[in-house]
N, C-alpha and C positions, 0 to 999 in steps of 0.2 A: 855622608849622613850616618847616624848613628841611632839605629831602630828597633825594635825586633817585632815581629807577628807572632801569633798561633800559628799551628798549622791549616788554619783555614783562614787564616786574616791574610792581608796586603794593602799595602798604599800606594795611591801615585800623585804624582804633583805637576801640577800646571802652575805654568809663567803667565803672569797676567801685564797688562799694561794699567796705567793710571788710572783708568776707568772700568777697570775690572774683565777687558776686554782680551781671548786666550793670545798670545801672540803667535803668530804661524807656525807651524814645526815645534812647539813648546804647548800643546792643548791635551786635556786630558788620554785623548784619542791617540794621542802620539807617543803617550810614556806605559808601557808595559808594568803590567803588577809586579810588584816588585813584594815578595815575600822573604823571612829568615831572619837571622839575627847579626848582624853586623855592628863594627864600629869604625869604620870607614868605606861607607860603599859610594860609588858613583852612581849617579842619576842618569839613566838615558831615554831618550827619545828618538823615535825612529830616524832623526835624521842625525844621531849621534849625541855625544853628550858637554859638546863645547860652547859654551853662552856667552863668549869671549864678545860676538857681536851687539850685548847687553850692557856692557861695561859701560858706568857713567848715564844710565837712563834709569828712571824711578821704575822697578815692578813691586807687584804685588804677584804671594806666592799661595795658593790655593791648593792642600792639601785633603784627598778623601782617604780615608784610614778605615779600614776593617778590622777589627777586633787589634788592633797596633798599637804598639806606644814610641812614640817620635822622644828621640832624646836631646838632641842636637842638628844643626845643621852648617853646612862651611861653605861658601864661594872659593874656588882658584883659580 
């Protein structure tokens, strides 16, 4: 992901399913603020940061942002 914050901003991102519903281990609650200026940072979630189990099903990706500006983003 390719981002930056303030020093006071952060984002984090939740996995959603079809229905806008969080998927388990991928919920707001699970992904740590994530602050700084990067251009390739990895996304993690408490249970690590592999979505490889997502491959091949429709999400939606629900993003809160403090004071952030999102540039980009990449699946691998």
């Amino acid at each position: 992901m390719n981002f930056s914050t303030s020093a006071v901003g952060s984002l984090r991102i939740e996995i959603q399913d079809e229905a806008g519903n969080a998927i388990p281990g991928f919920g707001l609650a699970d992904c740590p603020e994530i602050y700084g200026d990067f251009i390739d940072e990895v996304v993690k979630w408490k249970s690590g940061s592999d979505v490889s189990a997502l491959a091949g099903k429709s999400v939606r990706l629900r993003f809160v942002m403090k004071d952030a500006d999102l540039y980009s983003i990449r699946f691998r």
